[in-house]
N, C-alpha and C positions, 0 to 999 in steps of 0.2 A: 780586297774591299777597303782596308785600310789607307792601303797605298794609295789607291785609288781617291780617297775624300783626302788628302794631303796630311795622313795624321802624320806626328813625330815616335817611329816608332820608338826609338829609342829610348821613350820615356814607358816603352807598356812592358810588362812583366815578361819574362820568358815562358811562363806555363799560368795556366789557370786551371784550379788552385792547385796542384803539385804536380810533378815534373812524373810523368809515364814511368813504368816499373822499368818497361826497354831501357830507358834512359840513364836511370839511375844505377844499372848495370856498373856503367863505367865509369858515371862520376864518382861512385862512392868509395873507389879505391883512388881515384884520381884525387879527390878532397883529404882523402888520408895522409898520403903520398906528401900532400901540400904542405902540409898541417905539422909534419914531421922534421920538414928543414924549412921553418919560418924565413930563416937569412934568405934561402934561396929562392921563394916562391911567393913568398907575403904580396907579391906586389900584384903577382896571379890571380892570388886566394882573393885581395880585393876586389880587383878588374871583376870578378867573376858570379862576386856574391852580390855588388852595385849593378851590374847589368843585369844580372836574372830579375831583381825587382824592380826596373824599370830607372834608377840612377846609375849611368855612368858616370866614370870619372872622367876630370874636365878632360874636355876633347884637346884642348891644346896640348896636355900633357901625353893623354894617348897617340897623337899625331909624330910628336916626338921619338916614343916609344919604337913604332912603328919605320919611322925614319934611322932607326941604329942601323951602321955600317956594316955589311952583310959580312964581313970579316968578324965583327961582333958576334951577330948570333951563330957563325959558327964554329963558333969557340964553347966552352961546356956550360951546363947551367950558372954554377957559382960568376964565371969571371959576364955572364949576360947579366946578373942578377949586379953583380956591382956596376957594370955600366949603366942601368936605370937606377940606380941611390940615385949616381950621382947627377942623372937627368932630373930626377925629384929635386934635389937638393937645389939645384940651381932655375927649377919651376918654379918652387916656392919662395927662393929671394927675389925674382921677376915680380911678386905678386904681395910680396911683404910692403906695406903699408912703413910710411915714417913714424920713429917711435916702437918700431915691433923689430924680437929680434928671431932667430929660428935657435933652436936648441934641440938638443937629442933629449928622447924619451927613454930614459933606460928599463922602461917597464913593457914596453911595446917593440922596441929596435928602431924606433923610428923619429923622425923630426915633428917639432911643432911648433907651433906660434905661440910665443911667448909676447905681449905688453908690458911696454914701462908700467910704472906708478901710475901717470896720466893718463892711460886710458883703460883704470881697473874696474870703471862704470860699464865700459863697452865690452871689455871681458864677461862680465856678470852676466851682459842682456846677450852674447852670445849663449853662454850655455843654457839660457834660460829658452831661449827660441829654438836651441837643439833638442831641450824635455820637452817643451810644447809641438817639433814637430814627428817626436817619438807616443809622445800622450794622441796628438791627431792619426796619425797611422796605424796603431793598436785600434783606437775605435772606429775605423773602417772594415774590421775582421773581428766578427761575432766570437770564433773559435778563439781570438787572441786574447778579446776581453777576459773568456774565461779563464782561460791559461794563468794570463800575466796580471788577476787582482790584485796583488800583493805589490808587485812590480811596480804599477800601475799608480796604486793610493800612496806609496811613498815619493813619485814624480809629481805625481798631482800637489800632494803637502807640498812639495819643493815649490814649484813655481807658485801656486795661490796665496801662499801664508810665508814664503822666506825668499824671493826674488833675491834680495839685496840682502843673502846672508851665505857670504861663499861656503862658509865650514857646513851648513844644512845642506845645501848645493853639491857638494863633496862627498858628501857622511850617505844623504841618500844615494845619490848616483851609485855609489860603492856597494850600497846595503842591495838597491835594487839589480846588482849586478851578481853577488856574491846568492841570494834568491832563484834568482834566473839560473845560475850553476848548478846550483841546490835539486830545482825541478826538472831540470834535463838529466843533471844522474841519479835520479830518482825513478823517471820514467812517465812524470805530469808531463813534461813537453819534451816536443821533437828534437832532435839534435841539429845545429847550426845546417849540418851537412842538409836534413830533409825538408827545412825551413831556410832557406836564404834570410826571408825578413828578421829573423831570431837573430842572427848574425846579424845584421845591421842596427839593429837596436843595442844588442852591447857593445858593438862598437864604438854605437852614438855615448853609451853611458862612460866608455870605457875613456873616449874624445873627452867629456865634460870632468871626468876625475883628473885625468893628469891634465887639464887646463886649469885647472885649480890647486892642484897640488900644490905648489911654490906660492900661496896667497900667505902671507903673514899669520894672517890669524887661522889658517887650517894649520899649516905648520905647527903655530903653537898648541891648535888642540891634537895632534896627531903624537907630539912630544906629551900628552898627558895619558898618552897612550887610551885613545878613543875607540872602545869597542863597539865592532857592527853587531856582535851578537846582540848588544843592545836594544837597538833598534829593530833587528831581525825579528828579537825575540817577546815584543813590546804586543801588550795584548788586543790592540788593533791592528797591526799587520798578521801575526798566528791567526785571526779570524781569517785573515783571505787566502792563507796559507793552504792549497789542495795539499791531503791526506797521500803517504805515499801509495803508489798505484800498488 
């Protein structure tokens, strides 16, 4: 029916709303398995958690992927796994902007885009449009709102009341991330594995922290040694805070 009125599927969810018991049979050793040699699979674990909710990753990059040298992939995971870094690596200076440089993320294993000085206006309104489009997809999903209150009103603070304050930008992202941990091994929310979206959210949070990490003035508050419990623990967030199950 789909195919048929010309939709794009690639933008629709793989299950609605969670993936068949059958299913999850396999993946959920498969997800473990991932999860266990990051270097090796990371780029899997992405491809896999963006397309079940309806984001791929760019096609052009996938295209490439798909294009390695069948000598390539039959050779063992690790040496496949470093042939796509280095297909990332050289996607992403195709697509680097003048002024932008790429830098490894030692917190992730992975590269990212880093801005001069000149464009730390346009850094800012990225991560702020990556909370805005994580604040919009939570209130799409009733169950999420409930979940992720806490989550939630520390994004919301961010972008409404501190746009143009990287260290707020940073401190929450981090608090809202470090909450979201809190609640999954707790047993309030599903684990990434049972929730795709879950996963793509700290992701998104996890993007906006280390895009901010290197801003001057987060440095210098992180040098004063800036606690989340802080804010964790601040008696407006503890109200949205579910009770452990």
């Amino acid at each position: 029916m789909l195919i048929e009125s010309g939709e794009d599927l690639s933008n629709k969810g793989l299950w609605s709303p969670t993936p068949p018991d059958w299913f999850r049979v396999d993946e959920v050793p498969m997800l473990d398995a991932w999860q266990d040699e990051p270097e090796t699979w990371g780029f899997w674990a992405r491809w896999w958690n963006y397309s079940q909710v309806g984001k791929p990753l760019d096609w052009a990059l996938q295209e490439k992927v798909a294009l390695i040298a069948d000598e390539d992939w039959e050779q063992v995971p690790e040496h496949v796994a470093g042939v796509i870094a280095g297909i990332e690596e050289a996607h992403l200076a195709e697509h680097t902007k003048l002024g932008e440089t790429l830098t490894f993320n030692p917190e992730t294993g992975n590269l990212r885009l880093d801005d001069d000085g000149a464009n730390n206006v346009d850094r800012l309104q990225s991560c702020v449009l990556k909370l805005k489009e994580i604040d919009a997809l939570v209130q799409q999903f009733d169950n999420y709102k409930g979940m992720l209150r806490a989550e939630v009103f520390l994004i919301q603070r961010a972008i409404e009341y501190h746009p143009d304050n990287p260290v707020i930008l940073h401190h929450n992202a981090k608090a809202a991330r470090e909450i979201l941990a809190g609640n999954i091994a707790n047993g309030n929310c599903p684990s990434f594995e049972q929730e795709p979206v879950l996963g793509l959210i700290d992701t998104t949070l996890l993007d906006v922290q280390s895009t901010l990490a290197n801003e001057p003035s987060v440095i210098e508050a992180n040098g004063a040694r800036a606690d989340m419990t802080k804010v964790i623990e601040s008696k407006e967030v503890q109200a949205l805070v579910r009770p452990v199950a």
